[in-house]
N, C-alpha and C positions, 0 to 999 in steps of 0.2 A: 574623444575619450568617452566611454559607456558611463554614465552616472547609476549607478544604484542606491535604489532608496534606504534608508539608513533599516527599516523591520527587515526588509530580505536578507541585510549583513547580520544581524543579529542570529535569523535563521539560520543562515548559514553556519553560524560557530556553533551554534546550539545543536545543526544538524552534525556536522563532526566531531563533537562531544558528544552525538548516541551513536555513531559511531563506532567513537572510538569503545565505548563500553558492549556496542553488540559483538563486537570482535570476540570477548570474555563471555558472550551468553551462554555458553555451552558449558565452558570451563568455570567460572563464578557467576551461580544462580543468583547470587548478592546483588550484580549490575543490571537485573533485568529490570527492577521497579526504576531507579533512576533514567537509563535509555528509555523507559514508555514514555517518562512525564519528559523529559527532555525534544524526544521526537513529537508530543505533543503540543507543547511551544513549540516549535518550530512549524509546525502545520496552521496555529494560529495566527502565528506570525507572519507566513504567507499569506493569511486570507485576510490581515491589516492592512498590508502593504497592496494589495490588489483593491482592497475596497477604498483605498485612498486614491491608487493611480488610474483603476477602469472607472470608478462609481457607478459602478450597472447594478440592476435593482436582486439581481442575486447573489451579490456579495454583502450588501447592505444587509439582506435576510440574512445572509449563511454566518456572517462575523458575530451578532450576538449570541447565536447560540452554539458555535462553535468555543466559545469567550465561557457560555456557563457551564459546558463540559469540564473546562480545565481546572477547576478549584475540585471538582468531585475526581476527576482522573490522578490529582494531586494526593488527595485525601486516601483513597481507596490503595493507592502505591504506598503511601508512608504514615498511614496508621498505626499498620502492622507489618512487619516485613517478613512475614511467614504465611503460609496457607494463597489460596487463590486470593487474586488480586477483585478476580469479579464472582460477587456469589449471588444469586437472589433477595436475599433478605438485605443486601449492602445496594441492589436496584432501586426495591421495593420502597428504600428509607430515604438515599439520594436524584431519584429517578423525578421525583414529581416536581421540585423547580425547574430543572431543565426543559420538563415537558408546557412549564407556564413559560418562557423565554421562548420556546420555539410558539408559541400560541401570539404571546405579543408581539413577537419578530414578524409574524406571517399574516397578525391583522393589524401593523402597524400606519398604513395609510389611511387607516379605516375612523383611527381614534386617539392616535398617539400616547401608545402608553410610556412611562416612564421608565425606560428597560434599561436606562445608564445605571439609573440609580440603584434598577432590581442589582446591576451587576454587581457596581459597587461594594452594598451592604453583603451580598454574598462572596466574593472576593475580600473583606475584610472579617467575616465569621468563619471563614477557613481559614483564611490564612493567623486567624488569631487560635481559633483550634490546634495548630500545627505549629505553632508556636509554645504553647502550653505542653504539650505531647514530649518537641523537643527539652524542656526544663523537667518532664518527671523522673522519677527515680528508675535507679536499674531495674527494679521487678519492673517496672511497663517495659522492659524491652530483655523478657527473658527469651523470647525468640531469637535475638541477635548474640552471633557468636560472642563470648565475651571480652577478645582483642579488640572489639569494631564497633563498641556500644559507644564510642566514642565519634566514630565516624558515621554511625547512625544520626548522635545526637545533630551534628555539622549539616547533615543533607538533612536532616525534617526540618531545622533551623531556618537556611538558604530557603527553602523551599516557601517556606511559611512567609518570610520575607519578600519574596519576589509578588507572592498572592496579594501582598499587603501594599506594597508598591505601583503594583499593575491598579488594584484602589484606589489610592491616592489620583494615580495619571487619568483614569478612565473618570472621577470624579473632577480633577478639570478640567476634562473636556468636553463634559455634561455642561459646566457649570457656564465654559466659554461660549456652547451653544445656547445658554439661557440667555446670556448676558447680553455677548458682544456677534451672537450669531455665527459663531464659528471661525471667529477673525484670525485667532492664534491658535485654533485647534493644529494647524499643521505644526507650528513650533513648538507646540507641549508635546505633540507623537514623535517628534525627533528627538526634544530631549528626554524625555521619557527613557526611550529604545538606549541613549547613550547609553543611559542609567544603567538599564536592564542588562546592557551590553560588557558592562562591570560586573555584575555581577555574574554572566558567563564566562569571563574569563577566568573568573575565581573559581568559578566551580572547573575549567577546565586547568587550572595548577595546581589545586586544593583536593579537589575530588576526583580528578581525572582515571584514578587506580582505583578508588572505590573505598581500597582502606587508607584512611588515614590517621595520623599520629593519636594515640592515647588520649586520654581526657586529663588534665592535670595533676602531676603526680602527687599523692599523696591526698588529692579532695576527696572528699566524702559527695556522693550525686545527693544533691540538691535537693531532691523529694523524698529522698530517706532521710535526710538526716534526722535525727532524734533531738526530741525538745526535753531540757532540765531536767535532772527527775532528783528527788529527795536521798539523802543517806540509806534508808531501810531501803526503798524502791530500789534502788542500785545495788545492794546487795542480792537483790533477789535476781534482778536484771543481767548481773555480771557472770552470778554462775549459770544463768540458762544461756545467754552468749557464749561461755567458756566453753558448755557441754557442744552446742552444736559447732562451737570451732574446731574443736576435736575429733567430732563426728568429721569434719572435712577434712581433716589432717589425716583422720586415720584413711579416708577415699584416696585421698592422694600418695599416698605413701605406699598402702597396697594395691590399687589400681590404676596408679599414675597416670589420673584424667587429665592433667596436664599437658601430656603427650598430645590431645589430640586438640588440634588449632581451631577446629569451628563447632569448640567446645561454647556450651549453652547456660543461661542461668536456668533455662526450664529443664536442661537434659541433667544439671548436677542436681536439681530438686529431686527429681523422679529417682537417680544414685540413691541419694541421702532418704530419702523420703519424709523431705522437711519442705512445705511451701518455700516459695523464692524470694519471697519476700520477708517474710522471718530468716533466711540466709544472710538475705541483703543487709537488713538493718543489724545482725549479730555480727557478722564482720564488721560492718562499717564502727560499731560502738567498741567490740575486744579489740581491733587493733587502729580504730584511727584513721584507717586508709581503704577504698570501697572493695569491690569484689575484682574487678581486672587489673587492680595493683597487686592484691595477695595471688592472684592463680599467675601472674608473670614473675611472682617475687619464688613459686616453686619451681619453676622452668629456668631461673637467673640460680638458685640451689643447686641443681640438678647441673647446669654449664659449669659451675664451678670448681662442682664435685669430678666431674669429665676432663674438664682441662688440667685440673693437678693430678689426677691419676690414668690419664690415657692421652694416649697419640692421636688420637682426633683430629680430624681439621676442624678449625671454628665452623666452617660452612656445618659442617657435616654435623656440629652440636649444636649447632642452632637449628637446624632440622628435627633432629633427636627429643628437643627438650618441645617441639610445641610451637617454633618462632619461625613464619611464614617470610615478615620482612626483615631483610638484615638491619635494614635503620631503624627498627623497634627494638631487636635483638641488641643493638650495641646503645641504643638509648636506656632501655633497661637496668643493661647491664651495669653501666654508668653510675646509674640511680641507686643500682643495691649497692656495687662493690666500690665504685667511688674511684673508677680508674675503666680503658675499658679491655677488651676480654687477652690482647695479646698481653697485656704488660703485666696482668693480672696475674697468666701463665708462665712466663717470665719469671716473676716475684714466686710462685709457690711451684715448682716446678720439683724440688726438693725438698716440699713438703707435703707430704699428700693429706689431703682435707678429707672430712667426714660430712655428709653429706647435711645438713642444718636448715630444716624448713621454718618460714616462718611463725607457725606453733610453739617449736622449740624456742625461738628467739622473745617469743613473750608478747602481752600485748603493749598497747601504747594509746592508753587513754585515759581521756581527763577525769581529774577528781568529782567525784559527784559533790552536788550543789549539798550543803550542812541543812 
């Protein structure tokens, strides 16, 4: 029976999760950042697995700096998920530690530098980077459609994670070769790879589509939210929120940007001509709940207003209103109407509805502080 070493099976799923996402390269520009950094573990992961089982003197060289590639190929994929992935000025700023690891790798018999530990503390400054990144508010990610800021936030998370894990392993296996001379290095890179290998499989049932489930209904993102503010201040505070909710009610209602699925927080700014961030925090303070629950909560108006006065198939107005997946479409749904869309149709079938955006319905939020 063929034994294979546990970093090649890693490869391997990791290779069929970029894969399965290059299939979509053409059709969803969205999977192209995750297949590069997926396909790029997987290349690293080859060259672990090789520097373990040949130990010839050009794997040794080729694996560290192959190893400080991948926190910048990380970084450069999921900073931003718009514009190129490689520019000059993102070389120019990332480029010089890579060019110190392949220096220490290549005069590493000469003088023994410390290049676990370079790794290390660089795989734990990205991955804590990209950590941070995934926790900021909706404006940092007015690039991403705003169905998918959610599944954005999930892959820069994982990502940052796995950077910071790869840390932890690679620091003790440094620490094994200080110690004990590399006694259990081979058992820390298997369990490690298990590890790692967990987290591939989450990423291939979790993220495998690219989009994934909403971000919790009704939260407010975490780097807008708004701190106390005094009586007077919230007065002032509630009518400039009010005006610019209005300002988007009125976009939606006569432009119904809703309609279109890989709708942006930076393409409704440029609409509005209100920064995206003043968007963000206005919504999230008039009504309580952040910006891809309100633009799903007019698309969930819009179905409901279709289904009590028209023949429509569900399919066919879940397309209409803006809703790509059907299991976000009847998760939604669920959420505004509280049932989901057949029985809904069902029950008002005999009454035909007026069409009721969340504007109209009012906002929903707390008392300011006395």
């Amino acid at each position: 029976m063929i034994a294979l070493p546990l970093p090649f099976v890693v490869a391997l799923v990791l290779g069929i999760y970029a894969g399965r996402l290059c299939a979509r390269w053409d059709v969803s520009p969205g999977v192209r950042r995750p297949a590069i950094f997926a396909f790029s573990c997987a290349v690293l992961l080859v060259s672990v697995g090789l520097r373990w089982q040949v130990d010839g003197a050009f794997f040794r060289f080729l694996q560290p700096v192959l190893a400080s590639m991948l926190p910048v190929i990380a970084w450069l994929c999921f900073a931003s998920f718009d514009g190129p992935v490689i520019t000059l000025r993102r070389l120019m700023l990332h480029g010089p530690f890579v060019g110190l690891v392949f220096l220490c790798s290549l005069t590493w018999p000469y003088w023994y530098p410390p290049i676990d530990f370079l790794l290390c503390g660089q795989f734990l400054v990205y991955g804590g980077l990209l950590m941070r990144r995934a926790g900021a508010g909706e404006s940092s990610y007015g690039d991403v459609c705003i169905g998918d800021i959610g599944a954005a936030r999930r892959i820069v998370a994982v990502v940052g994670g796995v950077l910071m894990l790869s840390a932890v392993i690679d620091g003790a296996i440094a620490l094994d070769f200080a110690w004990q001379r590399g006694l259990h290095a081979r058992e820390i890179v298997a369990s490690g790879n298990a590890v790692i290998l967990a987290f591939c499989v989450f990423l291939l049932v979790r993220l495998g589509s690219y989009i994934a489930p909403p971000e919790q209904t009704g939260a407010v993102a975490k780097g807008d939210a708004p701190a106390p503010i005094t009586t007077a201040q919230a007065r002032a505070d509630l009518a400039s929120d009010r005006d610019i909710a209005a300002e988007i009610d009125q976009l939606m209602q006569t432009r119904k940007l809703y309609h279109d699925p890989d709708l942006t927080l930076d393409r409704l700014a440029r609409r509005a001509v209100i920064p995206a961030r003043a968007i963000s925090l206005a919504i999230n303070r008039y009504y309580g709940r952040n910006i891809s629950c309100i633009i799903n909560e007019y698309r969930i108006a819009e179905a409901m207003h279709l289904l009590s006065n028209t023949a429509k198939t569900i399919t066919e107005i879940q397309f209409d209103c803006g809703f790509q997946s059907k299991s976000n479409f009847n998760r939604e749904f669920r959420r505004v109407a509280g049932m989901n869309p057949r029985d809904y149709r069902s029950q008002n079938a005999d009454t035909p509805a007026k069409l009721a955006t969340p504007f109209n319905a009012g906002p929903k939020t707390p008392e300011p502080v006395a």
